[in-house]
NUSEPA-579651 format. One record per residue (C-alpha): residue number from 1; residue in three letters; y negated, x, z negated. Coordinates in steps of 0.001 Angstrom, whole numbers. Example, Ala and Ser with C-alpha at 12.3 -4.5 7.8 and 13.67 -1.06 7.14 Angstrom:
ATOM   pos   code        py        px        pz
ATOM     1    ALA      4500     12300     -7800
ATOM     2    SER      1060     13670     -7140
***
This chain:
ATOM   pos   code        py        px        pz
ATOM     1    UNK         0         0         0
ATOM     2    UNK     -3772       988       861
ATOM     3    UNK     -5320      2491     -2206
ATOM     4    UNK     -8985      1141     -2524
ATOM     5    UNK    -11238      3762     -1942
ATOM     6    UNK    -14517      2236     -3112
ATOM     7    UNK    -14550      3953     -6795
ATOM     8    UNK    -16606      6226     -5372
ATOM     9    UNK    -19074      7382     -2670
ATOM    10    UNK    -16979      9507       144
ATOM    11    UNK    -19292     10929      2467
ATOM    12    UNK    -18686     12807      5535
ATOM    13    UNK    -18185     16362      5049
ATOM    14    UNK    -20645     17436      7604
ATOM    15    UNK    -23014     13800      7298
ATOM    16    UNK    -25522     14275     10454
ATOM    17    UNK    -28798     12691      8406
ATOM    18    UNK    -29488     10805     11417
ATOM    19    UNK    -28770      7193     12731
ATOM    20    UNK    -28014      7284     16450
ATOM    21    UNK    -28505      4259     18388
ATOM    22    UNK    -25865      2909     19897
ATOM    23    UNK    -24716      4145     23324
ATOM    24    UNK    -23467      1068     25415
ATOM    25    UNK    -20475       578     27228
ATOM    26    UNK    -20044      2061     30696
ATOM    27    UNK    -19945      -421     33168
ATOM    28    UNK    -16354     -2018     34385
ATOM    29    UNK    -14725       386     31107
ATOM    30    UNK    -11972     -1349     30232
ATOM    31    UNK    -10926       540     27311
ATOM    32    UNK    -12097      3579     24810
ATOM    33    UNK     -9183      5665     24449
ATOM    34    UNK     -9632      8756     21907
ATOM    35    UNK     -6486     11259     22543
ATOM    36    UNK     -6108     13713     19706
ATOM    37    UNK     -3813     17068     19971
ATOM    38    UNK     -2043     18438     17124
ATOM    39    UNK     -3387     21807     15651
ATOM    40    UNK     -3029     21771     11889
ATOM    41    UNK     -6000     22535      9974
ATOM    42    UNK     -7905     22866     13194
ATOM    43    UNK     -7458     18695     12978
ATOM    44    UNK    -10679     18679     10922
ATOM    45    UNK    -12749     19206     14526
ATOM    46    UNK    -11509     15419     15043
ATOM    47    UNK    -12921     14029     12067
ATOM    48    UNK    -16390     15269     13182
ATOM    49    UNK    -15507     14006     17185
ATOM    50    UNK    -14734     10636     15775
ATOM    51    UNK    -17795     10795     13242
ATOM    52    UNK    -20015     10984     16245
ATOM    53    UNK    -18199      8442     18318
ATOM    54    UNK    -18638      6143     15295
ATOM    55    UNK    -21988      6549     14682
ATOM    56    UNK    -22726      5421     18600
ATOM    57    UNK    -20592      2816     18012
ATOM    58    UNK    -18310      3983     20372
ATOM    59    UNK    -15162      2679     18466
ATOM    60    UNK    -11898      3532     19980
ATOM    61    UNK     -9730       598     21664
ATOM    62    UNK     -6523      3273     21750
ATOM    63    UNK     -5895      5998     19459
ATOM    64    UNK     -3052      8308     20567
ATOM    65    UNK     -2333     11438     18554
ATOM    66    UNK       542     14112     18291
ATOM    67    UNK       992     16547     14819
ATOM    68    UNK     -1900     16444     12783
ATOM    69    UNK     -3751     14034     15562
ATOM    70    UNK     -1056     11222     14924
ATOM    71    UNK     -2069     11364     11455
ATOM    72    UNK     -6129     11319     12179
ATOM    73    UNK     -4870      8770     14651
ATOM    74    UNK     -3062      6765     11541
ATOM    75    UNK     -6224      6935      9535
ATOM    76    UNK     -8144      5175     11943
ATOM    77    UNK     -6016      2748     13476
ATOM    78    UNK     -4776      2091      9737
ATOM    79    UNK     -8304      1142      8463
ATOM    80    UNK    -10945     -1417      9004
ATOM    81    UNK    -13644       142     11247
ATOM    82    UNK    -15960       193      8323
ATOM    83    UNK    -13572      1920      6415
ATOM    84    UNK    -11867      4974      8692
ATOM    85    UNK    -15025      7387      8390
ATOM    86    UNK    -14288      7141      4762
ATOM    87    UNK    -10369      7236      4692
ATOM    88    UNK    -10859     10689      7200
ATOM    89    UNK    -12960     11985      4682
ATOM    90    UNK    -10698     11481      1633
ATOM    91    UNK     -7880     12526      3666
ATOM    92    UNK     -9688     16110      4622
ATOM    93    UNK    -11401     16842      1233
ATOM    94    UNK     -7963     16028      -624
ATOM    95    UNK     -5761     18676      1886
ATOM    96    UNK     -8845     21296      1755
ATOM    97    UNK     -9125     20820     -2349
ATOM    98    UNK     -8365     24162     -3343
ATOM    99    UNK    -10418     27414     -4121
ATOM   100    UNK     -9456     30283     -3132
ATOM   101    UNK    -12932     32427     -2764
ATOM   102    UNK    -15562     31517     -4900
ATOM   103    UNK    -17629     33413     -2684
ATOM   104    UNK    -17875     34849       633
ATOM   105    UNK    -20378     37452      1478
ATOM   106    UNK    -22252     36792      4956
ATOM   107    UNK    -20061     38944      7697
ATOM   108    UNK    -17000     38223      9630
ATOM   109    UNK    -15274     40929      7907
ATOM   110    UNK    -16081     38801      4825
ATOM   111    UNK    -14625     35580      6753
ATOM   112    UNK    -11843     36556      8040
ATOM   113    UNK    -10443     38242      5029
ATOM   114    UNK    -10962     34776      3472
ATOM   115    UNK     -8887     32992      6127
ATOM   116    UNK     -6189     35568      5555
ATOM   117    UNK     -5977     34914      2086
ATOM   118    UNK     -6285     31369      2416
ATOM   119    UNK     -3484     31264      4960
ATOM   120    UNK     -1336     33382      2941
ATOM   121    UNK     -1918     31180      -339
ATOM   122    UNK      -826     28482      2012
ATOM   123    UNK      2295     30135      3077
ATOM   124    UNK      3351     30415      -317
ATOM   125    UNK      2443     27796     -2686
ATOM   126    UNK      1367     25086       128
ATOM   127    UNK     -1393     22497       148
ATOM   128    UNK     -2070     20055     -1884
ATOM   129    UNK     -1542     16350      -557
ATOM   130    UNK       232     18189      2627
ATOM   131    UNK      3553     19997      1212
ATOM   132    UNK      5137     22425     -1134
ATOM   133    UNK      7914     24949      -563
ATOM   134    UNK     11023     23909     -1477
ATOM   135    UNK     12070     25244     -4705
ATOM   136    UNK     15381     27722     -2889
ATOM   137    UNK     14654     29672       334
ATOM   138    UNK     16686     27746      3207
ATOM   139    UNK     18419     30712      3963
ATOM   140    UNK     19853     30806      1129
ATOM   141    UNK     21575     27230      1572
ATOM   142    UNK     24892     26542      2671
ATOM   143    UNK     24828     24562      6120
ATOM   144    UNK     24144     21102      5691
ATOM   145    UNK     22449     21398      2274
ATOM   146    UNK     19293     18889      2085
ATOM   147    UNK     16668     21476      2448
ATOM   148    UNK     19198     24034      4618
ATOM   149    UNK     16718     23343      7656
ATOM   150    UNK     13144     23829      6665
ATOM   151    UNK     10841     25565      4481
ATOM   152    UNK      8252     22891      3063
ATOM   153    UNK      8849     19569      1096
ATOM   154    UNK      6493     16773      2863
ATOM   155    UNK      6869     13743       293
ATOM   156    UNK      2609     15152     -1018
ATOM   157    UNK      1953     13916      2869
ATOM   158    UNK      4290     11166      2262
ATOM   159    UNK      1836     10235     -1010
ATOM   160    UNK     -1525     10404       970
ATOM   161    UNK      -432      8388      4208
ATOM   162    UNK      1014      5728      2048
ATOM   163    UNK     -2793      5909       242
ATOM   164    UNK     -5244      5922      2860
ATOM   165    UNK     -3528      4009      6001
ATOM   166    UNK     -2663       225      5751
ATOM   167    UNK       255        41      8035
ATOM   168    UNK       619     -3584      8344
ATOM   169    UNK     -3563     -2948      9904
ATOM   170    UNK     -2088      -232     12204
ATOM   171    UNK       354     -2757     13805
ATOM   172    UNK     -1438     -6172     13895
ATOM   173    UNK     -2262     -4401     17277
ATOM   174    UNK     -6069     -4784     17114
ATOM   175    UNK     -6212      -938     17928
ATOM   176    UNK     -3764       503     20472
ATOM   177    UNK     -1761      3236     18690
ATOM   178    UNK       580      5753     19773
ATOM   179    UNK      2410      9095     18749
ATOM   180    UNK      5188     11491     20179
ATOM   181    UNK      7777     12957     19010
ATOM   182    UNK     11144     14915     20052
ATOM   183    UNK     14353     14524     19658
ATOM   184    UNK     16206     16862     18082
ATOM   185    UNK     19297     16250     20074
ATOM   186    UNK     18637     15618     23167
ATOM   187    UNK     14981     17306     23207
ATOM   188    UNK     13219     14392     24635
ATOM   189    UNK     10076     13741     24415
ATOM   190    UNK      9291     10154     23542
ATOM   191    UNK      5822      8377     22302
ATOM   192    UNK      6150      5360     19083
ATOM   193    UNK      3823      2799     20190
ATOM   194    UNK      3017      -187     18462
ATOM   195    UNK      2972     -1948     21729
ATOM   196    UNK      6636     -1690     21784
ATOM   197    UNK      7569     -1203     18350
ATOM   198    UNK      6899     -1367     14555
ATOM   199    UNK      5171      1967     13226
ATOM   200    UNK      5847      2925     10009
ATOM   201    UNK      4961      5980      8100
ATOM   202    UNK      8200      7733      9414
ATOM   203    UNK      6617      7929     12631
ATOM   204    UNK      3880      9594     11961
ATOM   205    UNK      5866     12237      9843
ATOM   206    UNK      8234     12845     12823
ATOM   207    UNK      5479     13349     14979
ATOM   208    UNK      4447     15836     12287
ATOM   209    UNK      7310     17330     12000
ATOM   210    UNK      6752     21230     13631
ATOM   211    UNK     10147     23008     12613
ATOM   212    UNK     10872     25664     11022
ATOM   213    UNK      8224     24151      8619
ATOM   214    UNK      9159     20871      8155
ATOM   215    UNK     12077     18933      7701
ATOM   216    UNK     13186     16383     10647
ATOM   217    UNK     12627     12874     10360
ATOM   218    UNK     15565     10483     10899
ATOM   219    UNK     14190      7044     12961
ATOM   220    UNK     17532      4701     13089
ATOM   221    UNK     20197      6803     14080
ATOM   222    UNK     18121      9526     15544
ATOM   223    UNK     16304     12735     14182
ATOM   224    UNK     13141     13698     15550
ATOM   225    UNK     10355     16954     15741
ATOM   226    UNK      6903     17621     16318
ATOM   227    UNK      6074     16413     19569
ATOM   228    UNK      3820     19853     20126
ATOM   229    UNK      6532     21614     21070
ATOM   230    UNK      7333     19772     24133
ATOM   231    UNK      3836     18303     25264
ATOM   232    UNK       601     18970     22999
ATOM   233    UNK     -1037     16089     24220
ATOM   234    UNK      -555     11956     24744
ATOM   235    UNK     -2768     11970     27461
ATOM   236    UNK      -189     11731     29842
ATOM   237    UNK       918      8687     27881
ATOM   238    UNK     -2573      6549     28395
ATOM   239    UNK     -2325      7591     31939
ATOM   240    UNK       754      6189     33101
ATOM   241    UNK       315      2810     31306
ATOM   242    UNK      1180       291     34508
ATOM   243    UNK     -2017     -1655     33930
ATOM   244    UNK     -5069     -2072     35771
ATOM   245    UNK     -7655      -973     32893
ATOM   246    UNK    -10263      1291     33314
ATOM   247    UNK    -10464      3904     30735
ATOM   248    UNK    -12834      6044     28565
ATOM   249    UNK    -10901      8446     27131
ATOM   250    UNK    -12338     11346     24789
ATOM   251    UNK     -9383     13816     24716
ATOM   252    UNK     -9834     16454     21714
ATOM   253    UNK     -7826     19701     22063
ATOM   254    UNK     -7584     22000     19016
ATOM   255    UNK     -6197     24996     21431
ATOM   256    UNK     -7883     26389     23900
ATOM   257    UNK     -5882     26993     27962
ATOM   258    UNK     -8830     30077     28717
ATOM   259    UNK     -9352     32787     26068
ATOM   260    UNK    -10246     36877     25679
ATOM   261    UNK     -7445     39809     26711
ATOM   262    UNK     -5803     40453     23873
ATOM   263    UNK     -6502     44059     21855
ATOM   264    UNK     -4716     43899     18723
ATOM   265    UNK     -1131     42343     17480
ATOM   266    UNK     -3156     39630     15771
ATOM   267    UNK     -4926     38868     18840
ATOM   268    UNK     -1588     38897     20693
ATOM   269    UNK       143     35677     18274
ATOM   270    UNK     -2969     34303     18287
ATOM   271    UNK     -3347     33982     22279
ATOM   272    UNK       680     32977     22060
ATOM   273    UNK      -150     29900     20551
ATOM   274    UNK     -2853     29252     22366
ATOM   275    UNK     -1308     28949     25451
ATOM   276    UNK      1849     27690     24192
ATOM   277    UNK       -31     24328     22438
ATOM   278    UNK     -2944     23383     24989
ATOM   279    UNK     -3197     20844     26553
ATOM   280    UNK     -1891     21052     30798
ATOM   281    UNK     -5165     18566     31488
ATOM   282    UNK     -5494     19688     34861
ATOM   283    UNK     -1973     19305     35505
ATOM   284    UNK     -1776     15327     34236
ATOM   285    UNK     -5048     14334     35988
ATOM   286    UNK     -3600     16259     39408
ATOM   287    UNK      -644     14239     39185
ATOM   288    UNK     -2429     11291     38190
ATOM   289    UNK     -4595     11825     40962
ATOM   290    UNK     -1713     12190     43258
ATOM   291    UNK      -264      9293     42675
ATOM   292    UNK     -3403      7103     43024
ATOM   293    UNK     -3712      8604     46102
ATOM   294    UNK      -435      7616     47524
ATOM   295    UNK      -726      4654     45976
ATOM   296    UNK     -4089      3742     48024
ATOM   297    UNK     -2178      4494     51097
ATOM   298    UNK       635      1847     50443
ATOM   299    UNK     -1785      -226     49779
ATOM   300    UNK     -3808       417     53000
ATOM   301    UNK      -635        13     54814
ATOM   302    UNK       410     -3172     53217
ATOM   303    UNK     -2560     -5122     53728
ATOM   304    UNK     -2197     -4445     58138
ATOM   305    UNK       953     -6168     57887
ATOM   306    UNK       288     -9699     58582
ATOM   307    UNK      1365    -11970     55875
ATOM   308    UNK      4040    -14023     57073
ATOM   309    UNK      6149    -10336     57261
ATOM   310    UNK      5900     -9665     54192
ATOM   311    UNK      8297    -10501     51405
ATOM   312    UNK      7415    -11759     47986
ATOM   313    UNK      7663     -8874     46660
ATOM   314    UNK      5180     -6814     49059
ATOM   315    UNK      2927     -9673     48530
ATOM   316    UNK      2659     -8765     44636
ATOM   317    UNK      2932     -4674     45179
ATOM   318    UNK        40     -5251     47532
ATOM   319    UNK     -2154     -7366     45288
ATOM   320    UNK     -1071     -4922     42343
ATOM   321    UNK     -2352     -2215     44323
ATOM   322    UNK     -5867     -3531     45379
ATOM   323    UNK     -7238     -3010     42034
ATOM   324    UNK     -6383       376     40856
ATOM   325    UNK     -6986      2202     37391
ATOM   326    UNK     -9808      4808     37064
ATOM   327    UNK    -10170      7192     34011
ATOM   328    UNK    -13302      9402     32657
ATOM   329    UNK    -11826     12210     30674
ATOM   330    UNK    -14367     13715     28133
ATOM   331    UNK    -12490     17028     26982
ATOM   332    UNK    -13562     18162     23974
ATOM   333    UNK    -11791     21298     23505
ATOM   334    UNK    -12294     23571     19938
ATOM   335    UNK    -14084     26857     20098
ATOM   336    UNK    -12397     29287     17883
ATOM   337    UNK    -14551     31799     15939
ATOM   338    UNK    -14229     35576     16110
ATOM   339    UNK    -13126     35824     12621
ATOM   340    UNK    -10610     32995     13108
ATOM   341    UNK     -7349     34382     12920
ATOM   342    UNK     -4063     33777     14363
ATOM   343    UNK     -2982     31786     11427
ATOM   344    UNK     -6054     29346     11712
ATOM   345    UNK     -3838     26425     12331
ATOM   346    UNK     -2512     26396      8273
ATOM   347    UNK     -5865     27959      7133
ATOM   348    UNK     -7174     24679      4627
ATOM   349    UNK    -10088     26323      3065
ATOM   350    UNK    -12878     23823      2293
ATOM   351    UNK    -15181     25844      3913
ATOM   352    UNK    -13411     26458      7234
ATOM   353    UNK    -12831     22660      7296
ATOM   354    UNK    -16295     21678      7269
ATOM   355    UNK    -17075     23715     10194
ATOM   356    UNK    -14678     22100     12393
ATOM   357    UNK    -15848     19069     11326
ATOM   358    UNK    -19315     20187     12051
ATOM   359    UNK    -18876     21770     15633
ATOM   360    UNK    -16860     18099     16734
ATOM   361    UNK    -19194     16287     15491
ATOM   362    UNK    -22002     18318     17635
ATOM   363    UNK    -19722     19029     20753
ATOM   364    UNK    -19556     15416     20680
ATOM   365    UNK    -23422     14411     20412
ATOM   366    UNK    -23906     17388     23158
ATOM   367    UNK    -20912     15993     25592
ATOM   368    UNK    -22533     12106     24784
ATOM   369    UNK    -25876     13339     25822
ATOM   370    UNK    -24678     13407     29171
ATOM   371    UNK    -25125      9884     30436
ATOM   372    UNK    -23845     10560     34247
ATOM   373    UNK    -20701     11400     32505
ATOM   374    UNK    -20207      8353     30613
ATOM   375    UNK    -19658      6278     33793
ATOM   376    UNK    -16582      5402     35615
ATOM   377    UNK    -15244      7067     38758
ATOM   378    UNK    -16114      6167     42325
ATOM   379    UNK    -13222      3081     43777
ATOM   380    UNK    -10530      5433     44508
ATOM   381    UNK    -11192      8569     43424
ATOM   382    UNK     -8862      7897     40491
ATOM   383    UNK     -9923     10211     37439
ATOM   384    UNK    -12804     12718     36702
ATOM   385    UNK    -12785     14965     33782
ATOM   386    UNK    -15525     16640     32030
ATOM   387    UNK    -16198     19533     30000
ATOM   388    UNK    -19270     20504     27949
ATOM   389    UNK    -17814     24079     27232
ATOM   390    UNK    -16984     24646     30725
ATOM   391    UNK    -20378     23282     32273
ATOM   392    UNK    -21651     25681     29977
ATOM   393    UNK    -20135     28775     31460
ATOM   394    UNK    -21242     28075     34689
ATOM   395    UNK    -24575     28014     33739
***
C-alpha cells in the first residue's frame, strides 16, 4: 500500500525557483511518451528531465522504462500527477541518504576520489532503501542455495516500491506503462505492459534485476533479468505499437553511444559500458523509418487498384495504411563529468545525485526551448529525432 507522503514538505532536489508557463501540445500529437534507460545511480538525470516536463505541463501519456528507468517509470505512473514530483523525490533522497564525505574540497581530484569511495562503500555495505549484501559470499554456496546466484539482497527496494508507487494507480491504465525484461532461459527479451497484463511490483524488480548483482525474479513459471543486457532502451517498444498515434516521445539515455579514446584502465571499463548500455537510437528510428517507407508504397500501390479487385482484406490494409504513425524523438542523452568514474552507475552520493538531477532538469528546459522541434514530422517522413548535445557540437 501507498504510504502517505504529506507529513512533510519533499521538495525537488534541484527546485528551479521558477514557474514556467505551460508549453502546449504540438499539433495532431497523439501521445507524450517519456522512454527512460536504465543506468543506476545515473537514474537521478530523469528525475530532473521529468521535473521540467512537469513543470510545462507536459505530463507523460506513456511511461516506458528498463533498470532503474522502470522504477522512475513506476513512480510516476504509480502516483497521481500531483503527487509523482514528490514520490521521485522521496525515492532519490532515501537511496542517496548516506554520508560518506563531509566535505569535498573544490577540484576534480577532490571529486573523483569521493565517487571512488562512495562506490566502494556501495560495493560493500550497499544502499540504503536499494539492497544489502547477502550475509555469505555466493561463492561460497553450494549450487542451488537461495542466495548461490547473486551478491545483493533487494527486499530494502522491495520496502520503498511497495511505499511510494500505488500499483492498483499504475494499472487502472490512465498512464501507459511498460518495462522489459529477459529471460533467463531462453534470453528473450520481452516488455510487461499493463496494456496486456497486470503489473505488479515483481515486474519492476525483474526489470531491475542486472546479474551478477541481483537475484532473478520468478514471474509464473519463468525467471527473468535486467532487460539492459539485451536492449537498454523501450523505445523500440513505443515504436512498433500497430496504432495510428502520433507520438512525442522524450527518450532519456544515461549512457552515452560517442565518447573520448580511452588513456587509462579506468577509462577503458568505463567506455565498455558505455557502449555496451546505450541506446542503438539510430538503428530503431532507421528501421522504423524503413518500414514506413515500404509501408507508403503498399499503400500507393493499393489505392491504383480499382476497388471491385480488391478483397476485404486489401480494402482494410489499404485504409490502415492511409493514415500512418509519425514520431518526434527528443534524446536527452547524460553528459558524464571528467571526474565521473567508471563505477558512476552505483555511485549514490547525495551530492552526485543532485547534479544529475540538475543537468536533466536544464538539458530539458534547453531541448524545450526549441519550439521547431516540438512539432510533428512532415506526412510521410515517419520519425525525426533531435539532439541538444549533438546540435551543440556542430556549432
Amino acid at each position: 500500500m501507498i504510504r502517505a507522503m504529506d507529513t512533510k514538505p519533499i521538495h525537488p532536489p534541484h527546485p528551479s525557483g521558477h514557474r514556467y508557463a505551460p508549453i502546449p501540445r504540438p499539433e495532431n500529437c497523439g501521445r507524450i511518451a517519456l522512454v527512460l534507460q536504465g543506468g543506476g545511480a545515473l537514474g537521478a538525470y530523469q528525475g530532473g528531465v521529468y521535473q521540467a516536463l512537469h513543470e510545462a505541463g507536459l505530463e507523460p501519456e506513456w511511461v516506458s522504462g528498463v533498470s532503474i528507468g522502470a522504477i522512475n517509470a513506476a513512480l510516476i505512473a504509480g502516483n497521481a500527477p500531483e503527487r509523482r514530483l514528490a514520490a521521485l523525490c522521496e525515492f532519490w533522497d532515501r537511496v542517496t541518504d548516506r554520508t560518506i564525505w563531509p566535505y569535498t574540497p573544490d577540484g576534480d581530484i577532490y571529486r573523483q576520489s569521493r565517487n571512488t569511495l562512495s562506490a566502494l562503500t556501495t560495493a560493500l555495505f550497499g544502499q540504503p532503501g536499494l539492497f544489502n549484501p547477502h550475509k555469505v559470499n555466493p561463492w561460497f554456496l553450494p549450487p542451488g542455495a537461495k542466495d548461490a546466484t547473486s551478491f545483493y539482497d533487494n527486499t530494502p527496494l522491495k520496502q520503498t516500491l511497495e511505499e511510494l508507487v500505488d500499483f492498483k494507480r499504475l494499472n487502472d491504465g490512465a498512464v501507459h506503462f511498460s518495462v522489459g525484461a529477459v529471460n533467463v532461459m531462453t534470453g528473450n527479451f520481452v516488455f510487461f505492459d499493463n496494456r496486456q497484463e497486470e503489473i505488479r511490483l515483481e515486474h519492476v524488480l525483474a526489470s531491475g534485476a542486472l546479474p551478477p548483482a541481483f537475484p532473478m525474479v520468478q514471474i509464473g513459471t519463468d525467471y527473468f533479468w535486467d532487460g539492459g543486457i539485451v536492449s537498454n532502451t523501450p523505445l523500440q517498444h513505443l515504436l512498433a505499437q500497430d496504432d495510428d498515434i502520433n507520438s512525442l516521445v522524450f527518450q532519456v539515455d544515461l549512457f552515452s553511444a560517442r565518447g573520448d579514446l580511452p588513456r587509462t584502465m579506468s577509462d577503458v571499463l568505463g567506455r565498455h559500458k558505455d557502449i555496451m548500455y546505450s541506446s542503438r537510437t539510430r538503428q530503431v528510428t532507421d528501421n522504423f523509418a524503413r518500414l514506413q517507407r515500404w509501408k507508403t508504397r503498399a499503400y500507393e500501390a493499393l489505392v491504383k487498384v480499382p476497388e471491385a479487385e480488391l478483397s476485404d482484406e486489401q480494402r482494410a490494409m489499404r485504409d490502415k495504411l492511409s493514415s500512418l504513425p509519425q514520431a518526434t524523438i527528443l534524446q536527452l542523452i547524460y553528459q558524464q563529468k571528467s571526474y565521473e568514474g567508471n563505477a558512476r552507475d552505483y555511485e549514490f552520493s547525495a551530492d552526485s545525485m543532485h547534479e544529475h538531477w540538475k543537468n536533466g532538469h536544464e538539458d530539458t528546459l534547453s531541448t524545450m526551448k526549441r519550439k521547431d522541434w516540438l512539432k510533428m514530422p512532415p506526412k510521410n517522413i515517419g520519425v525525426v529525432t533531435h539532439d541538444v548535445h549533438r546540435e551543440n557540437e556542430g556549432r
